[in-house]
C-alpha positions as YAML, in Angstrom:
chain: A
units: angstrom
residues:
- id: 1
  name: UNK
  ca: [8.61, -27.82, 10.86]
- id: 2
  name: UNK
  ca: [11.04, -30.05, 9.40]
- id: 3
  name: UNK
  ca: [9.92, -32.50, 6.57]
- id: 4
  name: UNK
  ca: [10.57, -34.82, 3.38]
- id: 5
  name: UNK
  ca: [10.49, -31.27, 1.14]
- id: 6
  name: UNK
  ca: [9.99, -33.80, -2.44]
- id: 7
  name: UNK
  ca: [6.14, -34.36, -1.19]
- id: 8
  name: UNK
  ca: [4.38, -35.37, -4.18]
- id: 9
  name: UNK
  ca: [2.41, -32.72, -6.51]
- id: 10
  name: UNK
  ca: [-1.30, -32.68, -5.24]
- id: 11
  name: UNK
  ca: [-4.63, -31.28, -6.57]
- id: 12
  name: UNK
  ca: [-6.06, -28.52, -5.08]
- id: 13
  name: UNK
  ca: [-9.75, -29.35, -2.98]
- id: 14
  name: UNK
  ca: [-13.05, -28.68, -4.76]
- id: 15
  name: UNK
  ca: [-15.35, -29.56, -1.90]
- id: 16
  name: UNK
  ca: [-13.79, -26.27, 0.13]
- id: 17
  name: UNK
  ca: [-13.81, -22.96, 0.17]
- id: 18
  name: UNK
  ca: [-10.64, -20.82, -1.14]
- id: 19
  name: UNK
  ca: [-10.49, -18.11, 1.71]
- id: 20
  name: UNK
  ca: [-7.03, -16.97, 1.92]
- id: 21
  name: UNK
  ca: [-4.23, -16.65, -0.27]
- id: 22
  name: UNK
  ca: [-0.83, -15.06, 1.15]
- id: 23
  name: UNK
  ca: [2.96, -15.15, 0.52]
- id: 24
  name: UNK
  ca: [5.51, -15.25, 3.40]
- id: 25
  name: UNK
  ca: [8.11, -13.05, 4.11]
- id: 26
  name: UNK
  ca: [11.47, -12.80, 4.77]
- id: 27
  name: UNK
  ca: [10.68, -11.18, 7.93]
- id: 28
  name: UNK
  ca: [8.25, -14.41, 8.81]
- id: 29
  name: UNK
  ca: [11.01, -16.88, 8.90]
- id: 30
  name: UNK
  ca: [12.84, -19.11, 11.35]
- id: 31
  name: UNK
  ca: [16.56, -19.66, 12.21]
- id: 32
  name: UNK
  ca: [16.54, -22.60, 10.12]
- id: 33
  name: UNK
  ca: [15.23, -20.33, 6.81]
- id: 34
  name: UNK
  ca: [11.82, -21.76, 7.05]
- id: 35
  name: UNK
  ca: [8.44, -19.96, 8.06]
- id: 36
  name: UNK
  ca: [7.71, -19.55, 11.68]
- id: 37
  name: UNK
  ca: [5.10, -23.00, 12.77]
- id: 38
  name: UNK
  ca: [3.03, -19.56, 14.65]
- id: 39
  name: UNK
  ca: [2.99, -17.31, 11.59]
- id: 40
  name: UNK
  ca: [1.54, -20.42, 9.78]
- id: 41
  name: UNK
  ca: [-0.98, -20.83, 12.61]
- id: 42
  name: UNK
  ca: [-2.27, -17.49, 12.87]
- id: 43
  name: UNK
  ca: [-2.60, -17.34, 9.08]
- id: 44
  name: UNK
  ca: [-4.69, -20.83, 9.59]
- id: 45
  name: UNK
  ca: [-6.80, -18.75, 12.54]
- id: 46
  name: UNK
  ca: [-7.69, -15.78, 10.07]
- id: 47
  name: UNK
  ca: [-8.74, -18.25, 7.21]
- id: 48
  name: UNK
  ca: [-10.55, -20.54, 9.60]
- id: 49
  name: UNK
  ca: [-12.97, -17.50, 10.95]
- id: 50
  name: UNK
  ca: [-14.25, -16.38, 7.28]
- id: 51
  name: UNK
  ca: [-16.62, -18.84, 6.72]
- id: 52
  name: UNK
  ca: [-17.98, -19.07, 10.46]
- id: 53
  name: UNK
  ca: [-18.18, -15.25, 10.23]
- id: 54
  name: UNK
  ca: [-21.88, -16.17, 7.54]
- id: 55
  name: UNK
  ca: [-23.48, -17.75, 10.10]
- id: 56
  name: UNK
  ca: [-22.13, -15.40, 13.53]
- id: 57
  name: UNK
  ca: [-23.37, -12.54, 12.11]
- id: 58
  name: UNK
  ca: [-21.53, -10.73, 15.29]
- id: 59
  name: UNK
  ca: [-18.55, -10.92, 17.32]
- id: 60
  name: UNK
  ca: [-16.43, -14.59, 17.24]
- id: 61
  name: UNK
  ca: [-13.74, -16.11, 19.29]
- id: 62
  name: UNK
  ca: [-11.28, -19.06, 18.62]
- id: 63
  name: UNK
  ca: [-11.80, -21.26, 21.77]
- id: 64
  name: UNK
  ca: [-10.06, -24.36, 20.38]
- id: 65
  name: UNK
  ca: [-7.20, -25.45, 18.25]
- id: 66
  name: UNK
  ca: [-8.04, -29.36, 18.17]
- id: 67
  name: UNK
  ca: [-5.78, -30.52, 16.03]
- id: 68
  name: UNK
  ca: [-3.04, -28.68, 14.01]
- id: 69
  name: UNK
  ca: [-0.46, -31.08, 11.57]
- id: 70
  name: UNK
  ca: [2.52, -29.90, 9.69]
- id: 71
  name: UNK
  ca: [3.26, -31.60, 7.12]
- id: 72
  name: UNK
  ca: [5.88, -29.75, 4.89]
- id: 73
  name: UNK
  ca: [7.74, -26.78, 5.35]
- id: 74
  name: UNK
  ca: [6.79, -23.70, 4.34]
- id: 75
  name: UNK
  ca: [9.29, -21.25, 2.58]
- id: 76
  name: UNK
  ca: [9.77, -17.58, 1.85]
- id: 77
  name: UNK
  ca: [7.98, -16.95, -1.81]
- id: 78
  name: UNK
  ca: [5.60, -20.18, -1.38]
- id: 79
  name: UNK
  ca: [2.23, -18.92, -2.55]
- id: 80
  name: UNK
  ca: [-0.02, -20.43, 0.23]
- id: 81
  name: UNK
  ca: [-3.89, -20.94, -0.58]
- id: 82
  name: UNK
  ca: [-6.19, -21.64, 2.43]
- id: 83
  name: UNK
  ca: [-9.31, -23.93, 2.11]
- id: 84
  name: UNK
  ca: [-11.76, -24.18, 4.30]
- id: 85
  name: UNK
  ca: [-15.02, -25.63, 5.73]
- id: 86
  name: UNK
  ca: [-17.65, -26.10, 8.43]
- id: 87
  name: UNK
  ca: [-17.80, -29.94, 9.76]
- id: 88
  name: UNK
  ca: [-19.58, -29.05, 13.00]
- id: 89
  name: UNK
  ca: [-22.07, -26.36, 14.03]
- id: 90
  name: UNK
  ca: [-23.61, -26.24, 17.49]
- id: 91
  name: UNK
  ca: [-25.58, -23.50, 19.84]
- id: 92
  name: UNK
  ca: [-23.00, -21.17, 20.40]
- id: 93
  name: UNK
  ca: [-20.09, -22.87, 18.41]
- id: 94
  name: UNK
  ca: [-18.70, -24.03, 15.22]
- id: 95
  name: UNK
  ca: [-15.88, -25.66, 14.10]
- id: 96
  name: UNK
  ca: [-13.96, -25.41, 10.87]
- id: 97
  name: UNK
  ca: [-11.36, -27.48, 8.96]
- id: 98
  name: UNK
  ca: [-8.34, -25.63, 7.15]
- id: 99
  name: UNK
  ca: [-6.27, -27.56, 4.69]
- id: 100
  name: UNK
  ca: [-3.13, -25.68, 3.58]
- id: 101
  name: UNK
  ca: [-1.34, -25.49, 0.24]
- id: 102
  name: UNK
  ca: [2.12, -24.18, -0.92]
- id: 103
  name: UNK
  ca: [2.48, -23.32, -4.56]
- id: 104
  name: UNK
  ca: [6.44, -23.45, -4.48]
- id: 105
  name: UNK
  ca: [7.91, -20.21, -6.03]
- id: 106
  name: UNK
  ca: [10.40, -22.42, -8.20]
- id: 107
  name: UNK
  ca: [7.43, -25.12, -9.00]
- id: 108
  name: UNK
  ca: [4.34, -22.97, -10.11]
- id: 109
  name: UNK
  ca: [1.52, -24.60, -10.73]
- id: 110
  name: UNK
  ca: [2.41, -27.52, -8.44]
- id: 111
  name: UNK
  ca: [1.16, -27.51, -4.91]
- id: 112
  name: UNK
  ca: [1.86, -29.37, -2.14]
- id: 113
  name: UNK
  ca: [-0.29, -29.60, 1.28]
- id: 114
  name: UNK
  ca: [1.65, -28.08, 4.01]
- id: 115
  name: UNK
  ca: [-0.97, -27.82, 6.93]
- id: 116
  name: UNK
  ca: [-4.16, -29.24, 7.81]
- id: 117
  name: UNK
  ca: [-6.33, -27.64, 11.37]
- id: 118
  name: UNK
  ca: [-9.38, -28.24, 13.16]
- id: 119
  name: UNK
  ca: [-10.64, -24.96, 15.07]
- id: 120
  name: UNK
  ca: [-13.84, -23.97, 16.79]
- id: 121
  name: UNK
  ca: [-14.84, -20.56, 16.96]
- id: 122
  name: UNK
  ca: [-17.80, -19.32, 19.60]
- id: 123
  name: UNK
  ca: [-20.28, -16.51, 18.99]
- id: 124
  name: UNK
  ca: [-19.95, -14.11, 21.60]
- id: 125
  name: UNK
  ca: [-22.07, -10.76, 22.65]
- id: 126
  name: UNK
  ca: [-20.67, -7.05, 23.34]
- id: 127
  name: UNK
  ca: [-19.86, -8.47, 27.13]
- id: 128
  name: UNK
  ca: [-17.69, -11.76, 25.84]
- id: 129
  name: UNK
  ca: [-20.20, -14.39, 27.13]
- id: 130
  name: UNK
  ca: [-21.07, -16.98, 24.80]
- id: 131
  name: UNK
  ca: [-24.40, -16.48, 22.33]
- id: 132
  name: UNK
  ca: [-27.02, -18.00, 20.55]
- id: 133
  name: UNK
  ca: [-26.26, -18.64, 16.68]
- id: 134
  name: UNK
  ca: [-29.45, -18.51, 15.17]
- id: 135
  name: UNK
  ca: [-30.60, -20.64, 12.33]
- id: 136
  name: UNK
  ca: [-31.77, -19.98, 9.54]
...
């Protein structure tokens, strides 16, 4: 997850949905000091399934990562902010883009996008087999 770390201060989105806001731990990190690229991703999985979760109205599973970029490093004490919104629903799936900001703990009020994903999440039943999302 190594990057140019002097990325340019950007505006946060207005056409998504805040979902998520955590800060990583010591614990979370690498060998080099940064955050763990699978910490970040399973952060990016839990704020990718909140706003499918309206429509499920049941049981969801990821099914797909398609496409995952880092683009800065993340550090211990970055306040991270998850956005999020649906570009794609279908009969039993639907897939979400997450866009990623760090708020750096020495820089507050700057932010910085550090990760932008693609997943699609399936409505499933009590058995595991793809359902049905109905529309309203």
């Amino acid at each position: 997850m190594s990057a140019n770390s002097s990325a340019p201060n950007v505006a946060l989105p207005t056409d998504k949905e805040l979902v998520l806001k955590v800060i990583p731990l010591p614990a979370d990190c690498n060998a080099n000091g940064d955050i763990f690229g699978g910490w970040v991703m399973a952060q990016v999985d839990l704020a990718g399934s909140v706003v499918p979760a309206r429509y499920v109205d049941g049981r969801m599973a990821t099914v797909a990562v398609n496409q995952f970029i880092f683009k800065q490093p993340v550090r211990v004490g970055d306040i991270l902010s998850f956005f999020a919104e649906v570009t794609r629903i279908g009969n039993t799936s639907i897939t979400v883009q997450v866009e990623v900001y760090a708020e750096r703990f020495r820089a507050q009020g700057q932010y910085v996008k550090v990760t932008e994903a693609s997943l699609t999440y399936v409505a499933i039943d009590e058995g595991g087999k793809p359902r049905p999302i109905r529309r309203n």
